[in-house]
Structures are given as structure tokens and as C-alpha cells.
mmCIF file of the N, C-alpha and C atoms, coordinates in Angstrom:
data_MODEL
# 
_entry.id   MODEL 
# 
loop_
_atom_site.group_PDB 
_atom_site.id 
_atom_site.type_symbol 
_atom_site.label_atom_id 
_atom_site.label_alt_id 
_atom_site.label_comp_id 
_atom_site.label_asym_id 
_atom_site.label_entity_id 
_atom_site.label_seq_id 
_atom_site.pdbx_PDB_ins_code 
_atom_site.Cartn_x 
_atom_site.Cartn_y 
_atom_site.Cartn_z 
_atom_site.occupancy 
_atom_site.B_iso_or_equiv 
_atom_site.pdbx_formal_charge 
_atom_site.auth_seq_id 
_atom_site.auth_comp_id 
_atom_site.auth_asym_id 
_atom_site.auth_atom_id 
_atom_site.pdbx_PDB_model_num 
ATOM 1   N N  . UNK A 1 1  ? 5.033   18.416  -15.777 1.00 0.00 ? 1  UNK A N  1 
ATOM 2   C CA . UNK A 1 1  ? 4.969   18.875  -17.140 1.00 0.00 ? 1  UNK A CA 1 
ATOM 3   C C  . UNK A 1 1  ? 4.891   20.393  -17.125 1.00 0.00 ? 1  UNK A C  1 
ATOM 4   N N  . UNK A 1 2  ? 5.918   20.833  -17.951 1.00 0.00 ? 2  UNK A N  1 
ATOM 5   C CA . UNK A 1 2  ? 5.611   22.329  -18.106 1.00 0.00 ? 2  UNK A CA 1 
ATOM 6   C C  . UNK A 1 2  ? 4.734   23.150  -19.093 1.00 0.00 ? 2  UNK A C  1 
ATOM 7   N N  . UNK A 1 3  ? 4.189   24.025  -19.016 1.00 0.00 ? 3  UNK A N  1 
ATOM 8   C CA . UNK A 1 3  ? 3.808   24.186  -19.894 1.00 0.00 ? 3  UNK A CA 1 
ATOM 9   C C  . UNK A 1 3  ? 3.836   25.916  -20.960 1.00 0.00 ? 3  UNK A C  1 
ATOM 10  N N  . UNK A 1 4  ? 4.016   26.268  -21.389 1.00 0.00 ? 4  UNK A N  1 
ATOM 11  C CA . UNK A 1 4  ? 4.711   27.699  -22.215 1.00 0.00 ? 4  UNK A CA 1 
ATOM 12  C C  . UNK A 1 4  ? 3.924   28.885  -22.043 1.00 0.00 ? 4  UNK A C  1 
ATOM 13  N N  . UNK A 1 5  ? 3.635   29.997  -21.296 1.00 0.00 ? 5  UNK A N  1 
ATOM 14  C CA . UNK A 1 5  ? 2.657   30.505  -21.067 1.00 0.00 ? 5  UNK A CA 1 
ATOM 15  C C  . UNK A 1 5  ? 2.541   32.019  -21.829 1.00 0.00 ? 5  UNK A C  1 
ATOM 16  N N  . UNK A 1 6  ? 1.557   31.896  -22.416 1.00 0.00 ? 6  UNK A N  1 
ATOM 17  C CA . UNK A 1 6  ? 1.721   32.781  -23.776 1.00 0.00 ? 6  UNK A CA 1 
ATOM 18  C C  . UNK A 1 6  ? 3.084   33.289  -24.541 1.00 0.00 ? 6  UNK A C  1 
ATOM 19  N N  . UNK A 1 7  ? 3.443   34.410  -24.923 1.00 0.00 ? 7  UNK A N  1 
ATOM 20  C CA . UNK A 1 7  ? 4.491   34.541  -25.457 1.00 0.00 ? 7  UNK A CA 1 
ATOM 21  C C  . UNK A 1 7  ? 5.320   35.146  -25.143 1.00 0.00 ? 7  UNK A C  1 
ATOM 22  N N  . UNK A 1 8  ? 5.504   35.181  -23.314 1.00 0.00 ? 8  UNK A N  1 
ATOM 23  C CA . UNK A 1 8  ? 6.574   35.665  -22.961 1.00 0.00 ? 8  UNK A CA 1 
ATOM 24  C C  . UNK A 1 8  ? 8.032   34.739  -23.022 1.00 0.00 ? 8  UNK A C  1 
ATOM 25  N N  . UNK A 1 9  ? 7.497   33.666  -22.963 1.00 0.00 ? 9  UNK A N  1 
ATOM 26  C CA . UNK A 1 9  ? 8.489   32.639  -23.376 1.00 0.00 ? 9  UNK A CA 1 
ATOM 27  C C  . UNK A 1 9  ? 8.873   32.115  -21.791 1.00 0.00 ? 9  UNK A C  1 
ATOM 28  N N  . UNK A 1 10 ? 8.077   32.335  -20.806 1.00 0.00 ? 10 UNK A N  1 
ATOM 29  C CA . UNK A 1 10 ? 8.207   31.576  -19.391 1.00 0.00 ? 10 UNK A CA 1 
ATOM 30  C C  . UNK A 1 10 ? 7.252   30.391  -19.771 1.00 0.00 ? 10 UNK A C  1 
ATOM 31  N N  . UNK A 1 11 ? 7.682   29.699  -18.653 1.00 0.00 ? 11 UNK A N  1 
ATOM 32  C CA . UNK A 1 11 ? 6.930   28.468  -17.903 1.00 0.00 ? 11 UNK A CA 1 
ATOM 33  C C  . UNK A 1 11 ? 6.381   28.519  -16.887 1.00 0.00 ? 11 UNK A C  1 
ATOM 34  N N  . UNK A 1 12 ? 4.983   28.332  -16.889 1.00 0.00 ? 12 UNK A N  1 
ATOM 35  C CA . UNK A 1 12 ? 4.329   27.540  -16.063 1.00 0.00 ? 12 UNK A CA 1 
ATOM 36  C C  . UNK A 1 12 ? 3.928   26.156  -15.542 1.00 0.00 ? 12 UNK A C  1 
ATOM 37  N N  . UNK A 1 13 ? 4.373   26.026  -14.229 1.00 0.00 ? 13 UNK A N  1 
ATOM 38  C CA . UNK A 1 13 ? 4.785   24.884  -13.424 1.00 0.00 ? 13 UNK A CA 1 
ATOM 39  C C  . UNK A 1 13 ? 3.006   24.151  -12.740 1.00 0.00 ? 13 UNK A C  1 
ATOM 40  N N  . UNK A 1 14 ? 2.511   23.833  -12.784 1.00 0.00 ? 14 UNK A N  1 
ATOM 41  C CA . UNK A 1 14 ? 1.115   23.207  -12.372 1.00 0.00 ? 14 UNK A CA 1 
ATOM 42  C C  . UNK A 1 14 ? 1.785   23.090  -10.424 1.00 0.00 ? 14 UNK A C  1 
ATOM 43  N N  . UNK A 1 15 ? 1.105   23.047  -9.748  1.00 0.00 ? 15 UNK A N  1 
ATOM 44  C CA . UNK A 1 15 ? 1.390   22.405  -8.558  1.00 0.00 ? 15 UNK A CA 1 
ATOM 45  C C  . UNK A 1 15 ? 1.176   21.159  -8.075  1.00 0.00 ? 15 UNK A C  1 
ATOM 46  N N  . UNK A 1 16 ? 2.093   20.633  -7.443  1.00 0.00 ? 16 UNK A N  1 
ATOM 47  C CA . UNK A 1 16 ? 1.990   19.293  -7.163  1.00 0.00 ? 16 UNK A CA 1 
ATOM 48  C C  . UNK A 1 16 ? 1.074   18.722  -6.065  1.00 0.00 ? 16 UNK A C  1 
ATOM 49  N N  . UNK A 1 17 ? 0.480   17.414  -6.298  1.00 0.00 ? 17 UNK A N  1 
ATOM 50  C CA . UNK A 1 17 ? -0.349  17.693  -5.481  1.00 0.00 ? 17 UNK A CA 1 
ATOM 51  C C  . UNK A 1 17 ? 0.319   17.192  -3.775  1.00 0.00 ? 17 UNK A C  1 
ATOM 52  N N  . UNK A 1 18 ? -0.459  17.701  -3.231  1.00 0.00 ? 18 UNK A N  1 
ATOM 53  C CA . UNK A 1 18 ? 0.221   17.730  -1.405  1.00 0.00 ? 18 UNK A CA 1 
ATOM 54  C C  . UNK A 1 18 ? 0.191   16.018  -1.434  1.00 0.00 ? 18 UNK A C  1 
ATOM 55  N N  . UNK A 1 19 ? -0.720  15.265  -1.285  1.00 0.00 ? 19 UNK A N  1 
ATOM 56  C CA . UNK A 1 19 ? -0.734  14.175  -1.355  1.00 0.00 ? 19 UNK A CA 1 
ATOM 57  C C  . UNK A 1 19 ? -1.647  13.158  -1.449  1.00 0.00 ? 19 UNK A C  1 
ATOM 58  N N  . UNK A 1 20 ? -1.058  12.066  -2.184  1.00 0.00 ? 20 UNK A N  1 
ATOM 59  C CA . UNK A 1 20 ? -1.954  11.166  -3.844  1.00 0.00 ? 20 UNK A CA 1 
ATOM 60  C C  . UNK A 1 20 ? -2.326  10.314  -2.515  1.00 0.00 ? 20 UNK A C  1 
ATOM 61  N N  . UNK A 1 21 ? -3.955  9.681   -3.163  1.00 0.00 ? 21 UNK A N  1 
ATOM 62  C CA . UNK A 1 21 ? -4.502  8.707   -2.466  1.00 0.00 ? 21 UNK A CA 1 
ATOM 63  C C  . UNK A 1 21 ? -4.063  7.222   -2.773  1.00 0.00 ? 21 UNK A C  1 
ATOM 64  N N  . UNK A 1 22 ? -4.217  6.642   -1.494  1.00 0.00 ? 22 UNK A N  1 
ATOM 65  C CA . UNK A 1 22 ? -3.620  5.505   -1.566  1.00 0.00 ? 22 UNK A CA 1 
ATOM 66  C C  . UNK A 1 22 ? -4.831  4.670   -2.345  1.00 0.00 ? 22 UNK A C  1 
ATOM 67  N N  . UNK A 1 23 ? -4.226  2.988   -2.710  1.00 0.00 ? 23 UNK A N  1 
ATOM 68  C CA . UNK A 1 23 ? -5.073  2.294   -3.347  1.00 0.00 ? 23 UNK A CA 1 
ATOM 69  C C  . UNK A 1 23 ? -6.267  1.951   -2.551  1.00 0.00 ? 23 UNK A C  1 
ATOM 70  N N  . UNK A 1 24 ? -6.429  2.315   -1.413  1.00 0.00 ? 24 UNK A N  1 
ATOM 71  C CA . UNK A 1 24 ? -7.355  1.706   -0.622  1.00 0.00 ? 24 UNK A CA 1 
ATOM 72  C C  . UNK A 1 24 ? -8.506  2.794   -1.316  1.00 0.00 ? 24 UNK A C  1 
ATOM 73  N N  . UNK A 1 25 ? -8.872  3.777   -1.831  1.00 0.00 ? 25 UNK A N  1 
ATOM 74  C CA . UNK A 1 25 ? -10.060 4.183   -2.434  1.00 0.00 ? 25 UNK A CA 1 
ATOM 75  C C  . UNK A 1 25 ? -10.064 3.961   -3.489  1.00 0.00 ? 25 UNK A C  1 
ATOM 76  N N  . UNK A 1 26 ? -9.610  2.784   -4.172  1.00 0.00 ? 26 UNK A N  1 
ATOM 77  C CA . UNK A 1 26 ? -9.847  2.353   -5.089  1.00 0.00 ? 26 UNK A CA 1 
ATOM 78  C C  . UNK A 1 26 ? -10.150 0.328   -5.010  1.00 0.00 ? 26 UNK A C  1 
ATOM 79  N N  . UNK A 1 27 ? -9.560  0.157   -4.280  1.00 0.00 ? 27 UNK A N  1 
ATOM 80  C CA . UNK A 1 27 ? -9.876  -1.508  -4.171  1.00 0.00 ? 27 UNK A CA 1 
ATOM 81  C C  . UNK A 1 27 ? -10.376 -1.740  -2.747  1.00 0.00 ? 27 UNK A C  1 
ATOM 82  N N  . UNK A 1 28 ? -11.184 -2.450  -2.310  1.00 0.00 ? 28 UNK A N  1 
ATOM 83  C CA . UNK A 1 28 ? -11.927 -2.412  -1.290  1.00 0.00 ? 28 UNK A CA 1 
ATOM 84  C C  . UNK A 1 28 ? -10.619 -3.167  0.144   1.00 0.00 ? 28 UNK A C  1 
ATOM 85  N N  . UNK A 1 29 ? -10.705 -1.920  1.378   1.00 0.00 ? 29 UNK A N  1 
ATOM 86  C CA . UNK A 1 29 ? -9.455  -2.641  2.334   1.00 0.00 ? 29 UNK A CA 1 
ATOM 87  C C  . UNK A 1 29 ? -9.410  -4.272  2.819   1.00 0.00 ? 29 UNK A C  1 
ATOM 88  N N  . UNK A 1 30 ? -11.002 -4.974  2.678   1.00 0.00 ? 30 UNK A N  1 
ATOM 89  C CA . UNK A 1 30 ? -11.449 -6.127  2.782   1.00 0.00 ? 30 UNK A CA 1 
ATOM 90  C C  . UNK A 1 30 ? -9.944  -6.558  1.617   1.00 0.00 ? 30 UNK A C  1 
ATOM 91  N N  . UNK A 1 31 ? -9.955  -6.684  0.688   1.00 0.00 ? 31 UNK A N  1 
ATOM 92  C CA . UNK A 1 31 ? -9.124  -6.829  -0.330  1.00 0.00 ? 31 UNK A CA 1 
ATOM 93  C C  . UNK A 1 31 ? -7.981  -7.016  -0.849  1.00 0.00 ? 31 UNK A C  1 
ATOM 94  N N  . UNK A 1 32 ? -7.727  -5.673  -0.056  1.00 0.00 ? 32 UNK A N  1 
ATOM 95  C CA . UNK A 1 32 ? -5.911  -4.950  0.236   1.00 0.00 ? 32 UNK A CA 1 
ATOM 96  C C  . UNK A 1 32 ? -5.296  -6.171  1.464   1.00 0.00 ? 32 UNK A C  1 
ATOM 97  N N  . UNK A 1 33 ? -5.901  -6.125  2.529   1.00 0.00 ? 33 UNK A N  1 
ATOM 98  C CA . UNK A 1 33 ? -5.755  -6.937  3.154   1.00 0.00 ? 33 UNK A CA 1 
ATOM 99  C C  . UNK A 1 33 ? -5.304  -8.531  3.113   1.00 0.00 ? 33 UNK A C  1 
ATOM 100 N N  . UNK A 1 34 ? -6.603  -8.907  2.441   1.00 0.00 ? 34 UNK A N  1 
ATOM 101 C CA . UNK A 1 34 ? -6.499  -10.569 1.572   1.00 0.00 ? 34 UNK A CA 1 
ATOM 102 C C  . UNK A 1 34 ? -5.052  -10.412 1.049   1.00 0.00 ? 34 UNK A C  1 
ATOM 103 N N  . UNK A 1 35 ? -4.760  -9.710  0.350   1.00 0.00 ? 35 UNK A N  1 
ATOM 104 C CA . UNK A 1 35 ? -3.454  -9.592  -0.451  1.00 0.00 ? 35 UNK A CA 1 
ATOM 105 C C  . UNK A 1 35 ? -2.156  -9.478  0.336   1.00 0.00 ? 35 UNK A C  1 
ATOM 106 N N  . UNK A 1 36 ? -2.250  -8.197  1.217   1.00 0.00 ? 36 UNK A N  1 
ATOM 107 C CA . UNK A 1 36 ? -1.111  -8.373  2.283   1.00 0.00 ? 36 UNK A CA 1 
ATOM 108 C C  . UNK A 1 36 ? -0.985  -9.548  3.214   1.00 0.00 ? 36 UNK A C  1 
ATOM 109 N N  . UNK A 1 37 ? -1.571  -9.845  3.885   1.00 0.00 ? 37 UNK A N  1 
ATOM 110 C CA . UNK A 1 37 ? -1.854  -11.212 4.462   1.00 0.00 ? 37 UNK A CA 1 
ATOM 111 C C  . UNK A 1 37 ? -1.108  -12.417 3.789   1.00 0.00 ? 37 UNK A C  1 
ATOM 112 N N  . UNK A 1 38 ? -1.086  -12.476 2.089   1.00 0.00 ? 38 UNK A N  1 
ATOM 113 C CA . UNK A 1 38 ? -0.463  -13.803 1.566   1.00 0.00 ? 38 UNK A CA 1 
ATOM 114 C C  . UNK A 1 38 ? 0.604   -13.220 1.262   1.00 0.00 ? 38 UNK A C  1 
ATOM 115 N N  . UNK A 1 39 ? 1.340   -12.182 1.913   1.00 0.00 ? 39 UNK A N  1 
ATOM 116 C CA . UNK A 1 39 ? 2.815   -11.717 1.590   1.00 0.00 ? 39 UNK A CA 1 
ATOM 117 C C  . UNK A 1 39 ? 3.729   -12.036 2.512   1.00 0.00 ? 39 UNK A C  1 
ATOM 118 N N  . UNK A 1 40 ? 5.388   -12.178 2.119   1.00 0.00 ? 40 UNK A N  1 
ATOM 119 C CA . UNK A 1 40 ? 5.844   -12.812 3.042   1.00 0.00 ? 40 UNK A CA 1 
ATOM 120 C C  . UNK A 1 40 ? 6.593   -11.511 4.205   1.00 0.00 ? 40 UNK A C  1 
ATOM 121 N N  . UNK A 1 41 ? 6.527   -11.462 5.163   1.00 0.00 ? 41 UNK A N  1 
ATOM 122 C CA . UNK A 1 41 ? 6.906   -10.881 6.211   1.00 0.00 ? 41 UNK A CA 1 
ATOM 123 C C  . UNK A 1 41 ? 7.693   -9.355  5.556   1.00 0.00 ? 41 UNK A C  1 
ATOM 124 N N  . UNK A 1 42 ? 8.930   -9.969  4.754   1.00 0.00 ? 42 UNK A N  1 
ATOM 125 C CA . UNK A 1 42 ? 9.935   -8.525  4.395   1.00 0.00 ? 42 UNK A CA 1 
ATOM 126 C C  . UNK A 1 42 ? 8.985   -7.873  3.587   1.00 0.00 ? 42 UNK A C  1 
ATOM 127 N N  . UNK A 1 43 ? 8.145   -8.286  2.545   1.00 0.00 ? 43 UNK A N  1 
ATOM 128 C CA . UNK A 1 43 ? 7.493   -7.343  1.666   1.00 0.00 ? 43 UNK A CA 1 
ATOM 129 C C  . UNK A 1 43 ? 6.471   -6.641  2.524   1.00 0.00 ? 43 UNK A C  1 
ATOM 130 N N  . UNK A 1 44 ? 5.690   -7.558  3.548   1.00 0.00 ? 44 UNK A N  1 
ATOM 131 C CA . UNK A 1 44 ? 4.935   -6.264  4.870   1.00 0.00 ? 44 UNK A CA 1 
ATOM 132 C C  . UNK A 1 44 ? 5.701   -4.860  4.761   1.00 0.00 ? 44 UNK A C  1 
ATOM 133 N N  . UNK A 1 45 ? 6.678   -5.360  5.646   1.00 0.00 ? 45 UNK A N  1 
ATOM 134 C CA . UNK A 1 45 ? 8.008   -4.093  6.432   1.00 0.00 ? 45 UNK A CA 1 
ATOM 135 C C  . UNK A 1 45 ? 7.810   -3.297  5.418   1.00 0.00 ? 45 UNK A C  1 
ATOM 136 N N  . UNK A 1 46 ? 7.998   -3.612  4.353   1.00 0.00 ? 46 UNK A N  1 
ATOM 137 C CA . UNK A 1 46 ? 8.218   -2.369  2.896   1.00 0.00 ? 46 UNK A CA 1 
ATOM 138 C C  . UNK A 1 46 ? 6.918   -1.625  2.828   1.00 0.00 ? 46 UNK A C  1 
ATOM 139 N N  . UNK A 1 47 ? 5.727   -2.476  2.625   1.00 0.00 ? 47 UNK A N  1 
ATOM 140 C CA . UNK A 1 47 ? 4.416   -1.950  1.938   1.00 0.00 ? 47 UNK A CA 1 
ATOM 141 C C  . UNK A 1 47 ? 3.776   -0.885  3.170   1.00 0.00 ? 47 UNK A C  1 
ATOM 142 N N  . UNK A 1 48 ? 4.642   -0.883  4.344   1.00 0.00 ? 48 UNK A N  1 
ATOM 143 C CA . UNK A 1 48 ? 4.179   -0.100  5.379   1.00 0.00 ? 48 UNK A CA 1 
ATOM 144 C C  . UNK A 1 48 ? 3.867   1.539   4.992   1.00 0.00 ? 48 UNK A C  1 
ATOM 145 N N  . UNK A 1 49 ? 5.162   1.519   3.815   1.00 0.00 ? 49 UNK A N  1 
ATOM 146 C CA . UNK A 1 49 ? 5.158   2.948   3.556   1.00 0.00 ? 49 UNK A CA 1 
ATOM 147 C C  . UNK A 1 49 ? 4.330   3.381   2.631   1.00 0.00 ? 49 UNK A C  1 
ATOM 148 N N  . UNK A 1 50 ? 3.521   2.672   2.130   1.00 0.00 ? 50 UNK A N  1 
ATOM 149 C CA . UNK A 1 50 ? 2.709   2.696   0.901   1.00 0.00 ? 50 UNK A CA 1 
ATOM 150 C C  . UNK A 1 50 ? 2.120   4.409   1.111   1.00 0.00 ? 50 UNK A C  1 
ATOM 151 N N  . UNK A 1 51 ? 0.856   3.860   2.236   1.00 0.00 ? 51 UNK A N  1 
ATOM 152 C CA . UNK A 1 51 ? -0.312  5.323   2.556   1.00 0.00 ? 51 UNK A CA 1 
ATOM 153 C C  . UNK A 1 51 ? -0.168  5.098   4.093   1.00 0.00 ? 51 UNK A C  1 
ATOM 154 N N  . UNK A 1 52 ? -0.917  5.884   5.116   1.00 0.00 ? 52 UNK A N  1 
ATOM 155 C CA . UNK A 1 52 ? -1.012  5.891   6.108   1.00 0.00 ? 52 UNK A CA 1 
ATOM 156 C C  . UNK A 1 52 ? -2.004  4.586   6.470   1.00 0.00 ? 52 UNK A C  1 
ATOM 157 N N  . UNK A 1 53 ? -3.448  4.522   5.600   1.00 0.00 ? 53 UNK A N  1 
ATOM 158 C CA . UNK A 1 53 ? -4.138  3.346   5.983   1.00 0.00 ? 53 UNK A CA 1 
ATOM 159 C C  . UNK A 1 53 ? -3.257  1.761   5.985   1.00 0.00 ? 53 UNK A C  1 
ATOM 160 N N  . UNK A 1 54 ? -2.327  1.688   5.148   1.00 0.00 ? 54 UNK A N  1 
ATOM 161 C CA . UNK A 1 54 ? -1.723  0.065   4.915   1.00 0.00 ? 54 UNK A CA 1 
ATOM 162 C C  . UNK A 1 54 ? -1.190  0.749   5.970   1.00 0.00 ? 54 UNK A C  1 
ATOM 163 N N  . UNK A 1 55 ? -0.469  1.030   6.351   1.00 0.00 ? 55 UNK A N  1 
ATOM 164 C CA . UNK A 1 55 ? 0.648   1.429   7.749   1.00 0.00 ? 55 UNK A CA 1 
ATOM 165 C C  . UNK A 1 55 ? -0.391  0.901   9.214   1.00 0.00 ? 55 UNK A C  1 
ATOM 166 N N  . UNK A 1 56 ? -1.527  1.801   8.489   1.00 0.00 ? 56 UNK A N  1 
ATOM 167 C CA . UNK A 1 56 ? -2.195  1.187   10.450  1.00 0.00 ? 56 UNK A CA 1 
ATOM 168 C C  . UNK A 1 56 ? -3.074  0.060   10.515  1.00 0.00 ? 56 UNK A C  1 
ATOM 169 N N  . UNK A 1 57 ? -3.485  -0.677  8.892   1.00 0.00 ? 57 UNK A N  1 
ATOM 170 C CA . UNK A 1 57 ? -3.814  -2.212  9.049   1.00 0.00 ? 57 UNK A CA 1 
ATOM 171 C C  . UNK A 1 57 ? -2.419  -2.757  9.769   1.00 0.00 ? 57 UNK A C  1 
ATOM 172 N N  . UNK A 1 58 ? -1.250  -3.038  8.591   1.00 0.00 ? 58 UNK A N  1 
ATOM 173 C CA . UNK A 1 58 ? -0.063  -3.807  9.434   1.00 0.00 ? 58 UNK A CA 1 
ATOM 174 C C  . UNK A 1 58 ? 0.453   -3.557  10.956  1.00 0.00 ? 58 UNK A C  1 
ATOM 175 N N  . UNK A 1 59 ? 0.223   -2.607  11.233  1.00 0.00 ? 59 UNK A N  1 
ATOM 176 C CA . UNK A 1 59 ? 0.165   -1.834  12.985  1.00 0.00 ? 59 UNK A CA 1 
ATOM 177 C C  . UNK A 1 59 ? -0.363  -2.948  13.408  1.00 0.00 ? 59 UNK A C  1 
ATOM 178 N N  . UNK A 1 60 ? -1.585  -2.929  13.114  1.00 0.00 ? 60 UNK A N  1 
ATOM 179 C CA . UNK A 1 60 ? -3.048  -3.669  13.833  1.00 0.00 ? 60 UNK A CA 1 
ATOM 180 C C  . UNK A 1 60 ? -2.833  -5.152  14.756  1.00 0.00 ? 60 UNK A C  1 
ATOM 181 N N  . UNK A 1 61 ? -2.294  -5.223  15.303  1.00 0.00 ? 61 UNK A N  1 
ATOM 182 C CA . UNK A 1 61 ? -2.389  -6.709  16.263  1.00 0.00 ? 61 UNK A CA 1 
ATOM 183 C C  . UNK A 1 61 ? -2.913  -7.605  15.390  1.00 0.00 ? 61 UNK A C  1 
ATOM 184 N N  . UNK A 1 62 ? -4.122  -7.550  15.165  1.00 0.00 ? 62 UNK A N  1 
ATOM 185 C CA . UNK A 1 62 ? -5.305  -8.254  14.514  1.00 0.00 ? 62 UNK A CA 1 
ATOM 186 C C  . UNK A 1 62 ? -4.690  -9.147  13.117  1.00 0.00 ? 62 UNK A C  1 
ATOM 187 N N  . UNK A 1 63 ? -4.135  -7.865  12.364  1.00 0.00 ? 63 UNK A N  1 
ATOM 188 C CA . UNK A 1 63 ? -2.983  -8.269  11.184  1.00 0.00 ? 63 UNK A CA 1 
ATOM 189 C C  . UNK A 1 63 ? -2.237  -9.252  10.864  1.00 0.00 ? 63 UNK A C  1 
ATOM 190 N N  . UNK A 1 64 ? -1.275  -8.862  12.418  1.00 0.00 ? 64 UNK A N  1 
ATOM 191 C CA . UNK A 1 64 ? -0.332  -9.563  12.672  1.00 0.00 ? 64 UNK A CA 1 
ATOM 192 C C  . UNK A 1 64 ? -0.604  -11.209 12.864  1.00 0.00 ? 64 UNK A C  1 
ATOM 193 N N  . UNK A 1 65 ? -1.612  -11.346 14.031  1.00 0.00 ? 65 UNK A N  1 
ATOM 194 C CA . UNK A 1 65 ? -2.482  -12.604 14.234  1.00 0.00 ? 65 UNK A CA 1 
ATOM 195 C C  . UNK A 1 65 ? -2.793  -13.463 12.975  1.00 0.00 ? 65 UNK A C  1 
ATOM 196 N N  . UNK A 1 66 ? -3.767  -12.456 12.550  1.00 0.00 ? 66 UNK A N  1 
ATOM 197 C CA . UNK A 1 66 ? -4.109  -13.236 10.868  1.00 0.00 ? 66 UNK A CA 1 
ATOM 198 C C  . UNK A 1 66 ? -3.394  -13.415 10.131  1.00 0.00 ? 66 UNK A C  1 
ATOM 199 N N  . UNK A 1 67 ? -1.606  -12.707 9.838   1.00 0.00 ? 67 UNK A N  1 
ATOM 200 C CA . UNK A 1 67 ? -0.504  -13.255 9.176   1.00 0.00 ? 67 UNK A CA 1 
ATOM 201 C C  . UNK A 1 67 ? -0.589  -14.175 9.567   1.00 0.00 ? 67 UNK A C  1 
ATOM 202 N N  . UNK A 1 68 ? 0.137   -14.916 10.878  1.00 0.00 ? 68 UNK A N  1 
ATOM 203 C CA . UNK A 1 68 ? 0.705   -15.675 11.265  1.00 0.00 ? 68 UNK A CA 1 
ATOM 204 C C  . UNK A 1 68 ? 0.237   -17.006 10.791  1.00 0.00 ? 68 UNK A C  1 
ATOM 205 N N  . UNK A 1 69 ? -1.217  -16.767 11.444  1.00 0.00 ? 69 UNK A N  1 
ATOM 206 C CA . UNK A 1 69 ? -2.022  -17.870 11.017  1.00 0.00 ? 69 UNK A CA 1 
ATOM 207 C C  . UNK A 1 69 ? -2.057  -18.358 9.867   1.00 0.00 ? 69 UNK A C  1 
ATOM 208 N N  . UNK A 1 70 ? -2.538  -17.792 9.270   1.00 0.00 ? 70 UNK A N  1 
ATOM 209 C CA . UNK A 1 70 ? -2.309  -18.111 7.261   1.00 0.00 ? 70 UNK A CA 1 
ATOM 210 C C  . UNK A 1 70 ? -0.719  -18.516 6.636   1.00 0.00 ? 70 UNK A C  1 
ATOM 211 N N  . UNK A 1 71 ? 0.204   -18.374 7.546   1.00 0.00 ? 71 UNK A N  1 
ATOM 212 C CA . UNK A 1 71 ? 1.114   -18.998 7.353   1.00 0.00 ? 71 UNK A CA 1 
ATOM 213 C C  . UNK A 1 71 ? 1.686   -20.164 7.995   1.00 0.00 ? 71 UNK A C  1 
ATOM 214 N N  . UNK A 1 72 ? 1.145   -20.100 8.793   1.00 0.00 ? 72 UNK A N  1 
ATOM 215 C CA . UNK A 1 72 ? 1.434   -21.490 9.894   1.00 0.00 ? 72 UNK A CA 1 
ATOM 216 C C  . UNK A 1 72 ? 0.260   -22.437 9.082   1.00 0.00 ? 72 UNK A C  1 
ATOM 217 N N  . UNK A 1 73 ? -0.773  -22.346 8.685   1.00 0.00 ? 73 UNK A N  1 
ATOM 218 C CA . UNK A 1 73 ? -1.435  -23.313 8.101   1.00 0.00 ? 73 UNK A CA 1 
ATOM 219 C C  . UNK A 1 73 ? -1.274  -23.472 6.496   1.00 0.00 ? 73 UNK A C  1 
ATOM 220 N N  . UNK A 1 74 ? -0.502  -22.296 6.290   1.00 0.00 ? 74 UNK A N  1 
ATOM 221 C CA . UNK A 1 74 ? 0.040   -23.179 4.625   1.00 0.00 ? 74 UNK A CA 1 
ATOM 222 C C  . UNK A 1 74 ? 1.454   -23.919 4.552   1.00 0.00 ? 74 UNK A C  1 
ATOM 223 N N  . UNK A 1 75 ? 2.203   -23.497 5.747   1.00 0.00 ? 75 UNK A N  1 
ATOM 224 C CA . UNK A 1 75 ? 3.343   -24.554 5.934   1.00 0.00 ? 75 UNK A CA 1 
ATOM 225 C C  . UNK A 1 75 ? 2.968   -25.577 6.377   1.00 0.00 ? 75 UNK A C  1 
ATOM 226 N N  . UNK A 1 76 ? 1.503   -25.810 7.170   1.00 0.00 ? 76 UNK A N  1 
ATOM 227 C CA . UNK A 1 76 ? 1.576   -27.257 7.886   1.00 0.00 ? 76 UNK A CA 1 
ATOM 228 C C  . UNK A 1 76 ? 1.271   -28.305 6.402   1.00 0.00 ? 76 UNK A C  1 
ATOM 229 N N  . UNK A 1 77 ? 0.508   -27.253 5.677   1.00 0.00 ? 77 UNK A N  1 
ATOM 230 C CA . UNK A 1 77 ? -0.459  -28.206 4.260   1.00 0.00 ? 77 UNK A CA 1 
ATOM 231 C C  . UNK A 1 77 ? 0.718   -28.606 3.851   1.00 0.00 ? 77 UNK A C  1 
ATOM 232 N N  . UNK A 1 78 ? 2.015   -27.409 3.354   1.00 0.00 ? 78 UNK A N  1 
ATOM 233 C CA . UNK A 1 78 ? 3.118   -28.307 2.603   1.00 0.00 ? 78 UNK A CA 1 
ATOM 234 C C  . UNK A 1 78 ? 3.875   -29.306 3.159   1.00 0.00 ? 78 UNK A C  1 
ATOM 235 N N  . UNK A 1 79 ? 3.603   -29.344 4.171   1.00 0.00 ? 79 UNK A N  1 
ATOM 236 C CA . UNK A 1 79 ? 4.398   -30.714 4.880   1.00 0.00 ? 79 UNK A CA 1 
ATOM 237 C C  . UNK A 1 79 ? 3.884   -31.650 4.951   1.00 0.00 ? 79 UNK A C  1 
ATOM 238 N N  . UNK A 1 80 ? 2.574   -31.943 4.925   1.00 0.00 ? 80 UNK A N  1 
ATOM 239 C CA . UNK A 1 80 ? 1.848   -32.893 4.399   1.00 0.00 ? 80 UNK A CA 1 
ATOM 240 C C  . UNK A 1 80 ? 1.945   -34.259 3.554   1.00 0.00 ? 80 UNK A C  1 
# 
């Protein structure tokens, strides 16, 4: 947004900021997690780019493990 700076008839430009915080200081990563976890594989790959923190949960081995799992046991339920 610009804004008119007295009456010389220029603009002033605000600066942008270097860079916006991710949702993780706002919803707890316990959380963020739960949520990524019930996503399917391609939407991971994407959400990597979100902030640096989602980038180094999905990194995480640990992640990966706990995907898997949560999906291997909601396909076994639907086959059921």
C-alpha cells in the first residue's frame, strides 16, 4: 500500500517485511503435525515450502514413519 507523503505529491513505499512467520507460532506444532500426517503424500511434497519449521518436521524420519503408519492402518480399516 502506498501511501501520499505530504504535498509533494511522492509516495511512500512501507518496507516489506524480510520474512512472515509461519503458522507454527500460531497453532501449536503438536497440531500442525496431527494435520500433516492425515495428508496424502503429494500435498506433503508441496506444504514443504510453507516455513522452514514444516520443511524440517517432513525432513524428520520420525514423520515419515508416523505417515506411513497412519496410513497403512486406515487402509487396512477400509478393507475391512
Amino acid at each position: 500500500m502506498k501511501h501520499q507523503a505530504g504535498s509533494g505529491g511522492g509516495y511512500y513505499e512501507p518496507p516489506v517485511a524480510k520474512r512472515r512467520r509461519c503458522i507454527g507460532g500460531i497453532i501449536p506444532e503438536e497440531i500442525v503435525e496431527q494435520i500433516l500426517l492425515r495428508l496424502p503424500v503429494k500435498s506433503i511434497v508441496r506444504f514443504r515450502s510453507v516455513c522452514k519449521s514444516w520443511q524440517s518436521m517432513i525432513a524428520d524420519p520420525r514423520f515419515t514413519r508416523l505417515h506411513l503408519q497412519f496410513h497403512q492402518s486406515t487402509t487396512s480399516m477400509l478393507l475391512r
